[in-house]
C-alpha positions in Angstrom: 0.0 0.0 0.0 1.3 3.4 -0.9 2.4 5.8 1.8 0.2 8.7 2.7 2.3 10.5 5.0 3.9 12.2 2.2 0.8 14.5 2.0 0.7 15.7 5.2 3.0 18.7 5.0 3.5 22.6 5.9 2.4 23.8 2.6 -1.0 21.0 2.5 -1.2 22.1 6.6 -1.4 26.0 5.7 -3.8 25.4 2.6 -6.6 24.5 5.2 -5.2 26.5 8.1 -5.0 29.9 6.2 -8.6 30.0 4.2 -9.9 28.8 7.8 -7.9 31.3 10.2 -9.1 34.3 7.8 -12.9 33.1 8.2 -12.4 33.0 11.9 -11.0 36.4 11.9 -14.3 37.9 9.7 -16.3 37.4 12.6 -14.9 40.1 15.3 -14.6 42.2 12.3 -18.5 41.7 12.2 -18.8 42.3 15.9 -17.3 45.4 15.7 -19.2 46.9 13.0 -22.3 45.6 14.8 -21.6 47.6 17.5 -20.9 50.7 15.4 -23.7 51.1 13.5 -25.8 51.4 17.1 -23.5 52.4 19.2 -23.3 55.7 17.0 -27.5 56.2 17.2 -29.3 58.6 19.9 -29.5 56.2 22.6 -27.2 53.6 24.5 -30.7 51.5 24.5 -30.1 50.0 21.1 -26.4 48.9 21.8 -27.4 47.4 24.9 -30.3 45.5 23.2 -27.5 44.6 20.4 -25.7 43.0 22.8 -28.1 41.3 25.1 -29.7 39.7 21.5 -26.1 39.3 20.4 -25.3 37.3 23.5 -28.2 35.1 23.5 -27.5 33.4 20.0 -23.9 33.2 20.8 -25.2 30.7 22.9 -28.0 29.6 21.6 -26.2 28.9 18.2 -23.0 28.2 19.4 -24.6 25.2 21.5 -25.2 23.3 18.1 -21.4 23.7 17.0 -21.3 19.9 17.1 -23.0 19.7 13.4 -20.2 21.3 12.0 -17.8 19.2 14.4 -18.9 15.8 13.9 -20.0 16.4 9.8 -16.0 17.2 9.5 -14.9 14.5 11.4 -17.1 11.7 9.4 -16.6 13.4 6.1 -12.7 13.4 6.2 -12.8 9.9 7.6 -15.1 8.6 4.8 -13.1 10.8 2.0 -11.2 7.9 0.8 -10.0 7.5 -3.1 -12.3 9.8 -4.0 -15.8 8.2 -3.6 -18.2 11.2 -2.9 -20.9 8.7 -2.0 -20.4 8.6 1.6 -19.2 11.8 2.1 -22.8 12.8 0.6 -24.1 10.7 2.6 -23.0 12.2 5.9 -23.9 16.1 4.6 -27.2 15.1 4.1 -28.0 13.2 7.4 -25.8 16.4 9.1 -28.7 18.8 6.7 -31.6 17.3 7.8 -30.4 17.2 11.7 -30.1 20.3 11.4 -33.2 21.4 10.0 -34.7 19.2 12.6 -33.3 21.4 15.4 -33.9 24.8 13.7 -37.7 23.8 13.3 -37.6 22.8 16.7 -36.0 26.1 17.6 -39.0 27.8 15.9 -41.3 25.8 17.6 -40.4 26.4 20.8 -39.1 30.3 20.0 -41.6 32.1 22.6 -40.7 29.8 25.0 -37.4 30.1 24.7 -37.5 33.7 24.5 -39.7 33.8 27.6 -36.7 32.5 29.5 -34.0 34.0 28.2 -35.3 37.4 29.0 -35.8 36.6 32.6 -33.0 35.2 33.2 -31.1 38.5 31.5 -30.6 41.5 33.6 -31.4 45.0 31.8 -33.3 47.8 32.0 -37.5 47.7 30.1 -36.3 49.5 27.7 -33.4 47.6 26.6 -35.2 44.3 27.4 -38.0 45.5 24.8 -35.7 46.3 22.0 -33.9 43.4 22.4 -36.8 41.1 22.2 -37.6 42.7 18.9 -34.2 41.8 18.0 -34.8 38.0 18.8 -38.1 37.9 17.3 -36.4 38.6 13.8 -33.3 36.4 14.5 -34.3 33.3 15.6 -35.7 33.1 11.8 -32.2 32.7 11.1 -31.7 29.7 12.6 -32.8 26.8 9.7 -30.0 28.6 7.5 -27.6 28.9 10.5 -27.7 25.5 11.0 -27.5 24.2 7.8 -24.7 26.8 6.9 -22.7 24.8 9.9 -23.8 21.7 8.4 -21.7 22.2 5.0 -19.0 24.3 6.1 -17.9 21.1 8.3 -18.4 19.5 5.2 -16.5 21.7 3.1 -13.9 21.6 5.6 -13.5 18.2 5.6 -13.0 17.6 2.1 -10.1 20.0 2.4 -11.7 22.5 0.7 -10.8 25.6 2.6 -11.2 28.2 0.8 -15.0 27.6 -0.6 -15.8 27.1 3.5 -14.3 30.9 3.8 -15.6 31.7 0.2 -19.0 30.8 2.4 -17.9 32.9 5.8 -17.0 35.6 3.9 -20.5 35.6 2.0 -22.4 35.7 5.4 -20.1 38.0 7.0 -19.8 40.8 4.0 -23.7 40.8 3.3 -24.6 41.3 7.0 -21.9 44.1 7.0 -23.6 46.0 3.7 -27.1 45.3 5.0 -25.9 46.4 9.1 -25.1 49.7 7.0 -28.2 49.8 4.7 -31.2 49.1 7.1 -29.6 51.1 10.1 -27.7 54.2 8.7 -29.5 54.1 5.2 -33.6 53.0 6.5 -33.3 54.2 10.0 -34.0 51.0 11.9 -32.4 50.1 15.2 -31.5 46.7 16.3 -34.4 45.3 14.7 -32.9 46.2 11.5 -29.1 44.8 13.1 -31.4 41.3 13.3 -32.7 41.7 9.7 -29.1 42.1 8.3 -27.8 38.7 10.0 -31.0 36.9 9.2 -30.3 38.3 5.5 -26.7 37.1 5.2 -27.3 34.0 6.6 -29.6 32.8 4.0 -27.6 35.1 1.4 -24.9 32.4 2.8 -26.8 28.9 2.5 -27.8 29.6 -1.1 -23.8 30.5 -2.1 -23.3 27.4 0.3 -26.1 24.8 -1.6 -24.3 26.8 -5.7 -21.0 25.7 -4.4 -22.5 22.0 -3.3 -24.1 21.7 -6.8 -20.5 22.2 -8.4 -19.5 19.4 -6.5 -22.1 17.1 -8.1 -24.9 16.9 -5.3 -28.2 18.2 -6.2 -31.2 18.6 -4.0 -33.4 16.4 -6.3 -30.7 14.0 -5.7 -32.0 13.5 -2.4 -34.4 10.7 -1.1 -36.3 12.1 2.4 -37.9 9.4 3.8 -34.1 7.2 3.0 -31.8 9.4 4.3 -34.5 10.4 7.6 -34.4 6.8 8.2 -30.8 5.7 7.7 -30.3 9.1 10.2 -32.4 7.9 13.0 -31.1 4.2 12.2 -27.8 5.3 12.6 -27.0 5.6 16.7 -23.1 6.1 16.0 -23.7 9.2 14.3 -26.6 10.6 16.9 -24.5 9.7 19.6 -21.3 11.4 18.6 -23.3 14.9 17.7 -24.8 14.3 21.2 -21.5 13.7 23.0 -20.4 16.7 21.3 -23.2 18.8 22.3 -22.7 18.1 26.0 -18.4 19.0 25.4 -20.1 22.0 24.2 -22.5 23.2 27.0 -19.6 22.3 29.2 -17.4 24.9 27.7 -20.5 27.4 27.3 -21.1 27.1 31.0 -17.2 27.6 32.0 -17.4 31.1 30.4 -20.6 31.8 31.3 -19.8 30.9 35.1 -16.3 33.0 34.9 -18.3 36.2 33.1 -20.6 35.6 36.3 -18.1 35.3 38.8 -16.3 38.0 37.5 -19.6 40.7 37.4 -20.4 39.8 41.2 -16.8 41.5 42.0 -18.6 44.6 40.9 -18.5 46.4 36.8 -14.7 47.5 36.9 -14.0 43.9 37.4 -16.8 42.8 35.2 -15.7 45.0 32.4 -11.2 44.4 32.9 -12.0 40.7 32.5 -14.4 41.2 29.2 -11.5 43.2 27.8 -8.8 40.4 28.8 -11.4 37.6 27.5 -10.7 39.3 23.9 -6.8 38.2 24.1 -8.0 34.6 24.6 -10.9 35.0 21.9 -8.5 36.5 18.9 -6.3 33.7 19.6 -8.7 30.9 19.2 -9.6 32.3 16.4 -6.6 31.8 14.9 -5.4 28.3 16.6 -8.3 26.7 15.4 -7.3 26.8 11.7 -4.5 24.7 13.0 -7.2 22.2 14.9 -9.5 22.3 11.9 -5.9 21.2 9.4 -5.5 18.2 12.2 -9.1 17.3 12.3 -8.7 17.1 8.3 -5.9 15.4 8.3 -6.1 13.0 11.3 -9.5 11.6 10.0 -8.5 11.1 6.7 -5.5 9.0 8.9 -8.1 7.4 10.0 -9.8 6.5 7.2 -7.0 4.9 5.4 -6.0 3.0 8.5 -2.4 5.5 8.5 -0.5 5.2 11.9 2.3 7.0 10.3 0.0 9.6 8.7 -1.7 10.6 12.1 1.5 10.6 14.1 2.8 13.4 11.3 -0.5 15.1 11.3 0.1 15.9 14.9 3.9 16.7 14.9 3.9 19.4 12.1 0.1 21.0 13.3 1.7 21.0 17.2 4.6 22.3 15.6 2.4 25.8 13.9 0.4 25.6 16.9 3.0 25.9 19.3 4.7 28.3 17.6 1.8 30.6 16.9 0.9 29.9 20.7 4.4 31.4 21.5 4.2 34.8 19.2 1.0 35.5 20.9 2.4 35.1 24.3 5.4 37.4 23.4 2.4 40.0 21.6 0.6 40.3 25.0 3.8 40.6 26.9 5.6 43.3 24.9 2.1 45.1 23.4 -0.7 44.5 26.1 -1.2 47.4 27.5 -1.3 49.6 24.1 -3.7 46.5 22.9 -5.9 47.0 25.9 -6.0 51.2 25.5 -7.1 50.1 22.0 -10.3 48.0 23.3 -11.2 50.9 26.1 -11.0 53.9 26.8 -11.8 54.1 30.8 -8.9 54.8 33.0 -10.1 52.3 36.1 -10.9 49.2 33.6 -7.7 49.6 31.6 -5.7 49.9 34.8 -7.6 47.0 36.2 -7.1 44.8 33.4 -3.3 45.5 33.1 -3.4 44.3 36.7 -4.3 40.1 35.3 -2.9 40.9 31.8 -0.2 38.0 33.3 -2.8 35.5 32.8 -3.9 36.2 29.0 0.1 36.2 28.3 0.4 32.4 30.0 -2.5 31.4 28.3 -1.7 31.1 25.1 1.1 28.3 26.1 -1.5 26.6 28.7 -4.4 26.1 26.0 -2.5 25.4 23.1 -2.3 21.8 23.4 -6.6 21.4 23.8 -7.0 23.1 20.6 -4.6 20.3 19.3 -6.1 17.9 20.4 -9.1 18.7 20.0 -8.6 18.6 16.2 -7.5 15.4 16.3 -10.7 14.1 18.6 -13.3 15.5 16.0 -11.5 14.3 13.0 -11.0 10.7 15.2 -14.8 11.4 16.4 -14.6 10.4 19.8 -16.8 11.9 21.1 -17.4 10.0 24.5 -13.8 10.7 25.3 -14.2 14.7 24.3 -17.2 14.6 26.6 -15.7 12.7 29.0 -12.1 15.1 29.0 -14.0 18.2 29.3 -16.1 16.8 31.9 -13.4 16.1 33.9 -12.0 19.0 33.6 -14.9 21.2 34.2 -16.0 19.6 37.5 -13.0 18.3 38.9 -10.3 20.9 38.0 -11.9 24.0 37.0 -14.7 24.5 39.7 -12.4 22.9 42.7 -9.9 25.3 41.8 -12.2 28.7 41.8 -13.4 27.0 44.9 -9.8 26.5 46.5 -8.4 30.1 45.2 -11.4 32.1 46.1 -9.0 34.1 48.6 -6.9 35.3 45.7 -10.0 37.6 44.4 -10.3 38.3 40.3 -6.6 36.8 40.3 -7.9 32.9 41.6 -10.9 33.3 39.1 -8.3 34.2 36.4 -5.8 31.0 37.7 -8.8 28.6 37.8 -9.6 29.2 34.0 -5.6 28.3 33.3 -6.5 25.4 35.4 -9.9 24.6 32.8 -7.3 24.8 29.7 -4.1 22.5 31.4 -6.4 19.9 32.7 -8.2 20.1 28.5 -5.3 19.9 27.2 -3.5 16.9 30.0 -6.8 15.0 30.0 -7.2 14.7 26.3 -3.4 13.8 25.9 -4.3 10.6 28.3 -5.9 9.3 25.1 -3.1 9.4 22.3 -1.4 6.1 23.0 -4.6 4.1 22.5 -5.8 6.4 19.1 -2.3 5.8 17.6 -2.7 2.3 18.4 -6.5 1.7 16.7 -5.0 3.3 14.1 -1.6 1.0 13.9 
């Protein structure tokens, strides 16, 4: 049999970490023009409601990230001399879970809504606009979904640049229309909603002319076959619901350290929100390295490659690491100007160059779960991804905030370096035996 590990290289790792580190970096970019198209209008209400609404699908959507997970995990695992039968097979079971749980979603929108917004602190009047804001977004969610659905896809064929060809779609139209409904129409954050309702579906149909290059048609499609094979298939339903619960776990560690942080009053509140952007920008950019190993470790996988994988990992940690590195020495030599660039208030900015120690040592401590997490979605285990963030949650994250609660902001800062250590340790646990299934 011929040797694989000859395409696993720099150049082949870059050609799906580039497109894929330039899509993740669209989306701040959208953030920030979100937030200045209302913050610029006659009353702080709007921005407030912006980002109450804003906050709420993070969440929300970012809770179902395991469709784009697990559909590049199977796809690069069943992308094997070139047979686009099964990888076909896996986008449309991944489609039509998805459109399962955005109708769902829609279903259950005023309850869910209902909640949310008493569980939300804010004032009536910020409350009210950004209900309006979630009435009109949550009709985003079937294209959302499905949008997650074939980028996984996409990015587990290797094909990088159409999944940012696809980001950069969503991202550009919601910009043009953020600028038309709000500055050219007048609306508020109702018309913020419209714009990302707009490029989401402006997305999916690039998305679904990009899938029809690639030889798969809608009318290709047999319902009542592929709802069956989904539902028969408990493999597949149980990794997107392993994944799911990995997920929540890692919603609920920010959520809990955002909440932590806001009961030590708004200065702390507001220095730890600035510091959180550090560790955001550089996910953003590690995980083009974890989406090139989930690539390239399940197509390992799928031809059965011990060699293959163990390269995979050595030249990604290698880009990783490195890149981990640079952005530790950024933060260290440039954080305080980077922080006067995010605000402008004396006691937050003082504050936050106070813990900026942290978001310089994180970079090195959470490098290794982005890893490795690359190579657990393109190996799909997902019991052991649950199972590692689990672990980590509950019995290294919380017992440390527990046990440091005496240091103040600086032990809830130290307990989330303990949350990416113990990711990162736990999940290493694990490489022996996936090396070994592979051998």
């Amino acid at each position: 049999m011929q040797n694989k590990d000859s395409s696993i290289n720099h150049r082949a790792i870059w050609a799906i970490a580039g497109p894929m580190i330039l899509a993740n970096l669209s989306t701040p970019l959208l953030g920030m023009v979100d937030t200045a198209v209302v913050g610029h209008l006659n009353s702080p209400v709007y921005l407030g409601a912006v980002a109450l609404g804003s906050m709420l699908f993070t969440f929300l959507f970012w809770g179902f990230g395991f469709l784009r997970m697990v559909t590049t995990g199977l796809t690069s695992q069943a992308n094997v001399n070139g047979d686009i039968g099964k990888p076909r097979d896996v986008l449309i079971q991944s489609g039509l879970l998805a459109l399962i749980i955005a109708m769902v979603l829609l279903m259950l929108q005023a309850p869910i809504g209902w909640l949310a917004f008493n569980i939300i602190d804010g004032s009536a009047a910020v409350i009210a606009e950004a209900e309006r804001y979630y009435a009109i977004r949550i009709w985003s969610a079937p294209a959302t979904l499905l949008n997650y659905a074939i980028l996984g896809w996409l990015i587990g064929l290797s094909a990088s640049r159409s999944a940012l060809a696809v980001v950069l779609v969503i991202n550009l139209t919601n910009i043009v229309f953020d600028l038309l409904l709000v500055n050219g129409l007048g609306m508020k954050a109702d018309g913020v909603a419209l714009a990302s309702v707009i490029a989401e579906y402006s997305g999916l149909i690039f998305a679904l002319a990009l899938l029809q290059k690639r030889r798969l048609t809608l009318h290709q499609i047999q319902l009542r076959q592929e709802f069956r094979l989904m539902l028969a298939n408990r493999h597949h339903l149980n990794l997107h619901g392993n994944f799911m619960l990995r997920t929540l776990c890692l919603i609920f560690s920010f959520a809990f350290f955002t909440n932590q942080g806001a009961q030590a009053g708004d200065t702390t509140l507001a220095a730890n929100m600035v510091l959180l952007n550090f560790i955001t920008f550089m996910a953003y950019v590690l995980d083009g390295f974890a989406n090139a190993t989930e690539v390239m470790s399940g197509r390992a996988i799928g031809h059965n490659n011990a060699a293959m994988l163990k390269r995979s990992l050595l030249l990604n940690g290698f880009w990783s690491l490195l890149t981990a590195g640079l952005f530790s020495l950024v933060y260290w030599l440039f954080g305080t100007q980077i922080i006067a660039l995010l605000t402008g208030i004396a006691s937050v900015a003082e504050m936050a160059g106070d813990y900026r120690m942290w978001v310089v040592l994180a970079p090195l401590l959470g490098v290794w779960s982005y890893l490795f997490d690359g190579l657990f979605v393109g190996a799909t285990l997902g019991r052991e991804m649950r199972n590692t963030m689990l672990f980590a949650t509950f019995c290294c994250y919380l017992p440390a905030w527990y046990l440091l609660q005496g240091w103040g902001n600086h032990g809830l800062w130290a307990a989330l370096m303990v949350l990416l250590a113990a990711r990162g340790l736990s999940q290493s646990a694990y490489l022996p035996r996936i090396i070994k299934r592979v051998g």
